[in-house]
Structures are given as C-alpha cells and as structure tokens.
N, CA, C and O atoms as a DFTB+ gen file, in Angstrom:
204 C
 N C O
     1  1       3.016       1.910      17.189
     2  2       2.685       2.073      15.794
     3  2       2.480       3.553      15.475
     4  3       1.994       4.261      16.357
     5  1       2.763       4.014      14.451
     6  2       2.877       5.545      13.676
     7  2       1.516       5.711      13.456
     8  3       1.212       6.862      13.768
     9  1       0.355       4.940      12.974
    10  2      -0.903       5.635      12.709
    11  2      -1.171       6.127      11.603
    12  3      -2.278       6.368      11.121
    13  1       0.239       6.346      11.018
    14  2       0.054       7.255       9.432
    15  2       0.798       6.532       8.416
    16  3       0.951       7.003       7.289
    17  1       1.233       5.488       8.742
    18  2       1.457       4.865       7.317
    19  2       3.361       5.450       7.042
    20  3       3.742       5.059       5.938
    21  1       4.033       5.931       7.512
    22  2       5.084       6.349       7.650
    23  2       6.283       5.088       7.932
    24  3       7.392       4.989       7.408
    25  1       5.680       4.254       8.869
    26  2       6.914       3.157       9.059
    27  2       7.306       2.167       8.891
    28  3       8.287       1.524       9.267
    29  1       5.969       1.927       7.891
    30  2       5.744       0.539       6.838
    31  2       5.371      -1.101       7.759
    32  3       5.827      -2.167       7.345
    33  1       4.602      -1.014       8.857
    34  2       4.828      -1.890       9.616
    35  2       3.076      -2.579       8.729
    36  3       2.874      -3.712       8.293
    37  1       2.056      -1.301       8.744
    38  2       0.644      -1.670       7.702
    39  2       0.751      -1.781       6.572
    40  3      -0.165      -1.437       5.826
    41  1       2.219      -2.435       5.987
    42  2       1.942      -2.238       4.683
    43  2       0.836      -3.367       4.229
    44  3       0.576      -4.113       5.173
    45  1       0.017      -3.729       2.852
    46  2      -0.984      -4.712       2.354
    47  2      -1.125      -4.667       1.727
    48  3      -1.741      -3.681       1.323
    49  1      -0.639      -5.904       0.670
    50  2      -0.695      -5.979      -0.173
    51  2      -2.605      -5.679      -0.820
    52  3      -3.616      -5.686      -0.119
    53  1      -2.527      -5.498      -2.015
    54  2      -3.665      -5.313      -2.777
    55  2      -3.900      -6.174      -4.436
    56  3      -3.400      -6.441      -5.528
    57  1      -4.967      -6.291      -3.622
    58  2      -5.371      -8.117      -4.025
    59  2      -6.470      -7.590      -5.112
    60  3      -6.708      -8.604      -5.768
    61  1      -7.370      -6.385      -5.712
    62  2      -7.767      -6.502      -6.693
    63  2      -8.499      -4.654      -6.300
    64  3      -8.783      -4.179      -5.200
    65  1      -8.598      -4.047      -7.625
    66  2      -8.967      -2.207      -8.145
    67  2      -7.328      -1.910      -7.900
    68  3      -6.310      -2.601      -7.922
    69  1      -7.628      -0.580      -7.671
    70  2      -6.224       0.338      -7.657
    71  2      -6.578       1.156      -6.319
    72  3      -7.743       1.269      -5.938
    73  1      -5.728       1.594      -5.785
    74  2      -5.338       2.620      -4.600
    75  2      -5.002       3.768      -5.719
    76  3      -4.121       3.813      -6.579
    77  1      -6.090       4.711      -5.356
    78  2      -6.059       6.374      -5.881
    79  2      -5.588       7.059      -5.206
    80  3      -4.960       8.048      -5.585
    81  1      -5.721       6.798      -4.263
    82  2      -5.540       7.848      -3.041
    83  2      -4.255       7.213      -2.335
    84  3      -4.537       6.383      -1.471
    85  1      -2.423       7.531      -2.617
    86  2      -1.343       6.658      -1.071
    87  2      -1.553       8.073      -0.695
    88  3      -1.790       9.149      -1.246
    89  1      -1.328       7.516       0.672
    90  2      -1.198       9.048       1.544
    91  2      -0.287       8.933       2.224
    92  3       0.165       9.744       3.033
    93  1       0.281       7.304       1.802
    94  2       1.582       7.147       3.068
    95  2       2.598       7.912       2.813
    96  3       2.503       8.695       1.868
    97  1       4.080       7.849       3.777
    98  2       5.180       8.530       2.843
    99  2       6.373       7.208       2.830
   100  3       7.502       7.606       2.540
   101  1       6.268       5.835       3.082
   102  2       7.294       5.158       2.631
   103  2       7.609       4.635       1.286
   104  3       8.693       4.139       0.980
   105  1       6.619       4.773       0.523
   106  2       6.293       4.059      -0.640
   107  2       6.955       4.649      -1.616
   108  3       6.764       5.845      -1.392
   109  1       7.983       4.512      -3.088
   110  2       8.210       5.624      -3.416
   111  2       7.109       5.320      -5.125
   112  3       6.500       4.395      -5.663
   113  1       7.420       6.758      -5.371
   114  2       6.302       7.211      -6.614
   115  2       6.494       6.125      -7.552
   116  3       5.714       6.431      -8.454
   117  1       6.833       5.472      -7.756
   118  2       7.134       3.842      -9.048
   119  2       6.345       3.072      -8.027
   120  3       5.133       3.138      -8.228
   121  1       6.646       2.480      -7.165
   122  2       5.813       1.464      -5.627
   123  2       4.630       1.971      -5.947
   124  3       3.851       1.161      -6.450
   125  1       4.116       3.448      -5.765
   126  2       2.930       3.701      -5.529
   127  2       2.327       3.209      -6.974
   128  3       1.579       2.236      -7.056
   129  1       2.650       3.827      -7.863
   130  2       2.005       3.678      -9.496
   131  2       2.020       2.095      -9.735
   132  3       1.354       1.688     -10.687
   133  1       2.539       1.405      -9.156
   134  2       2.816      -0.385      -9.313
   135  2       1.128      -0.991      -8.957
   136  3       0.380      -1.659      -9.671
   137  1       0.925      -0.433      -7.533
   138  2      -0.349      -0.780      -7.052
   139  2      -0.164      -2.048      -6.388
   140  3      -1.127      -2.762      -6.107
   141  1       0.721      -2.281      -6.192
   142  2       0.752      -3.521      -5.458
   143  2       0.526      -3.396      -3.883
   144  3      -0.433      -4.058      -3.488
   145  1       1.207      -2.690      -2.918
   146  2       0.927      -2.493      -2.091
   147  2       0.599      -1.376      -1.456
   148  3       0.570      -0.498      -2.317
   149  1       0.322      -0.905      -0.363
   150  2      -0.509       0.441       0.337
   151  2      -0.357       0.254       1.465
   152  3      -0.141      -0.908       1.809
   153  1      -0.398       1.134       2.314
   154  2       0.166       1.231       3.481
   155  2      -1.674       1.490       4.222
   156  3      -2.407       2.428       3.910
   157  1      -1.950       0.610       5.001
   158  2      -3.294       0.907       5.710
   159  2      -3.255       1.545       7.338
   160  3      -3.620       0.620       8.063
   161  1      -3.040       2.412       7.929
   162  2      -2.603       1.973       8.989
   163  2      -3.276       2.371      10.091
   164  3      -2.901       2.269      11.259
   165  1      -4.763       3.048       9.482
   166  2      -6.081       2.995      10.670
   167  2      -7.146       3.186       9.660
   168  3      -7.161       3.946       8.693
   169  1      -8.364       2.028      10.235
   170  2      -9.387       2.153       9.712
   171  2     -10.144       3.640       9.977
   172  3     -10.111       4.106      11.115
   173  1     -10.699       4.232       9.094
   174  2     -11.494       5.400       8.747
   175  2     -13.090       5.165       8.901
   176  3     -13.755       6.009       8.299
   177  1     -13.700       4.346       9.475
   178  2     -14.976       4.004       9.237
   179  2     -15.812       3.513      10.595
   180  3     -15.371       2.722      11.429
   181  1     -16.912       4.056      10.622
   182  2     -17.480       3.832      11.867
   183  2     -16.935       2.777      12.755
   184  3     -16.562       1.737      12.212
   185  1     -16.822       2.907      14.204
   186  2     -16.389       1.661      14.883
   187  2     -17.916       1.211      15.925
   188  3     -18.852       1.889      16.348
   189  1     -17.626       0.021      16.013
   190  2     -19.214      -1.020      16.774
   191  2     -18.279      -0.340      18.317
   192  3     -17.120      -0.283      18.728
   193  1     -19.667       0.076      18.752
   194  2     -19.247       0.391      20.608
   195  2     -19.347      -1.283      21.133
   196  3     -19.849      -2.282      20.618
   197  1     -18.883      -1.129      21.939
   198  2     -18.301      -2.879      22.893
   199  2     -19.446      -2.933      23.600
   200  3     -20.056      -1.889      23.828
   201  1     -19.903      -4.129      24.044
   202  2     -21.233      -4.565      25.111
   203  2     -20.807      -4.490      26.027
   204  3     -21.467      -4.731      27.037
C-alpha cells in the first residue's frame, strides 16, 4: 500500500460533512468538489500500545 492516498486502493466513500482538506492526488478537482469520496489511507491519531 502507498500510504498517501496516491493509488486509490483507501478510497471511502463519505457518508455525511464535507472533506476540506483532499490531500490525495487520484481524485480529480470536480471528484474532489463532489465530496463523495476521499482517499483515507493512514490514520493520523494516537495509536493504543498492544498488551
């Protein structure tokens, strides 16, 4: 997997607000302004350490 949203494998759909921020690069500028989908392709947010 690319990690960056580049190879469209995270794309997800979006199920309710808007995506302000694509940072991907498969999407093109009409796709992006649609809001339908977004490319996720690593969570950004603290991770739980394993037991």
């Amino acid at each position: 997997m690319c990690q960056e949203g580049a190879c469209g494998t995270c794309e997800t759909r979006i199920l309710a607000r808007r995506a302000d921020d694509h940072r991907d690069s498969i999407l093109t500028l009409a796709e992006q302004a649609a809001n339908r989908t977004m490319m996720v392709p690593r969570g950004r947010g603290l991770r739980a350490a394993a037991p």
